[in-house]
C-alpha positions as CSV (number, residue, x, y, z in Angstrom):
1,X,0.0,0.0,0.0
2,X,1.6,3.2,-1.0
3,X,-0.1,6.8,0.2
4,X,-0.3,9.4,-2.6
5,X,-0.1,12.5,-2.4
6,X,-4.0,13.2,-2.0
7,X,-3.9,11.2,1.8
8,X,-6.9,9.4,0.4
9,X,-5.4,7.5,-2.7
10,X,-3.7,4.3,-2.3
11,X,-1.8,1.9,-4.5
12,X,-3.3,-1.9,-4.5
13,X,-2.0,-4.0,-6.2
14,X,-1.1,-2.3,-8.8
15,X,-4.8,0.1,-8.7
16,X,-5.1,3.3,-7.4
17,X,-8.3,3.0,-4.9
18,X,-9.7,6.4,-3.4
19,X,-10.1,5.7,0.3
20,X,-13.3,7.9,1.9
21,X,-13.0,8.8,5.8
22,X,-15.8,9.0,7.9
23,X,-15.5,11.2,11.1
24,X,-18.2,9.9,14.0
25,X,-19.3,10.3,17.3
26,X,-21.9,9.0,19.7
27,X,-24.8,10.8,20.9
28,X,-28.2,10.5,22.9
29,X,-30.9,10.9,20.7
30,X,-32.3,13.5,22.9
31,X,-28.5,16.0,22.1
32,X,-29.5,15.3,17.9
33,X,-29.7,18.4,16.3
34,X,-32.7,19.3,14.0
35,X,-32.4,17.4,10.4
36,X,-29.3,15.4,11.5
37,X,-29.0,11.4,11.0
38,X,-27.5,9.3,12.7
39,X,-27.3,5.3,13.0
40,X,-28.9,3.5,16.1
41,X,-25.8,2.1,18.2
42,X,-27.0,1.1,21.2
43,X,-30.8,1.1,23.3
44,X,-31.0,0.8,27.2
45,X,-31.9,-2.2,28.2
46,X,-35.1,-1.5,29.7
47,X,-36.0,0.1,26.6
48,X,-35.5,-2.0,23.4
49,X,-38.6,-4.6,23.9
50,X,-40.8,-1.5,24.5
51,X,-39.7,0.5,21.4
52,X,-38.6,-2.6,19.0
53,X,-42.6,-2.5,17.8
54,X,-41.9,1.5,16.5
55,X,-39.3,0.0,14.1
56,X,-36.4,1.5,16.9
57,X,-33.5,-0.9,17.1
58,X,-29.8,-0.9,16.5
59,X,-28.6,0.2,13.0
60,X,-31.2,1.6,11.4
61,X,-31.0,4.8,10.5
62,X,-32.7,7.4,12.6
63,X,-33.5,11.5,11.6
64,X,-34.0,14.5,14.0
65,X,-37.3,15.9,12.6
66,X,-38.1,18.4,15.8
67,X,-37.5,18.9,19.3
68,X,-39.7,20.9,22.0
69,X,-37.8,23.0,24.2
70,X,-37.9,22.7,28.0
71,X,-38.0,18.6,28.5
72,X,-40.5,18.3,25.4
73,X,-40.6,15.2,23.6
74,X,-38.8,14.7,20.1
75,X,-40.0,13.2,16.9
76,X,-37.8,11.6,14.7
77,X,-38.3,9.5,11.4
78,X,-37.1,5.3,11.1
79,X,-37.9,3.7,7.8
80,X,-40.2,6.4,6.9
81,X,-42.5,6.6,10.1
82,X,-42.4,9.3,12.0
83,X,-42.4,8.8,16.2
84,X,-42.6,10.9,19.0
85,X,-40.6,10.0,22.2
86,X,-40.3,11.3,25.3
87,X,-37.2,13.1,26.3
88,X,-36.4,10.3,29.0
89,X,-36.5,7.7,26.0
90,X,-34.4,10.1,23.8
91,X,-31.9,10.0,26.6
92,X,-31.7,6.1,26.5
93,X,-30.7,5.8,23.1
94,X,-27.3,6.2,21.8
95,X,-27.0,7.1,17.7
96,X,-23.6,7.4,15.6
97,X,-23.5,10.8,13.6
98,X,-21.2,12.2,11.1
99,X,-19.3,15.4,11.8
């Protein structure tokens, strides 16, 4: 493997592949901000039986669509549904965003 110039082209075997990074980090649903995706990494355990019937469980993909202000609930969009949760269920699930 031999870096190029570029940082994301590589030489393999004899083929120049373009390498894309990804930057992520981990957040509660409930710190998404408004239109931001994210990937479903992790649910409290006390939570995933309850919520698994809304279509809620580890990686699928999960959209901030709005949040009310002063402990309101949130409502976000998975597989084209929109759900509203409650800001103590937002703060039990853990989503991967890009930065």
């Amino acid at each position: 493997m031999k870096n190029k110039t570029s940082g994301t082209e590589f030489e393999n075997n004899g083929k120049n592949v373009d390498i894309k990074y990804r930057s992520t980090i981990s957040k509660k649903v409930s710190e998404m901000d408004f239109g931001e995706n994210g990937e479903i990494v992790d649910i409290d355990d006390s939570l995933k039986k309850k919520i698994a019937g809304m279509g809620i469980r580890t990686r699928k993909t999960l959209k901030m669509i709005t949040k009310q202000p002063v402990k309101g609930p949130v409502v976000v969009v998975v597989d084209e549904s929109k759900i509203s949760l409650g800001l103590d269920m937002a703060e039990k699930i853990m989503v991967e965003v890009e930065y």
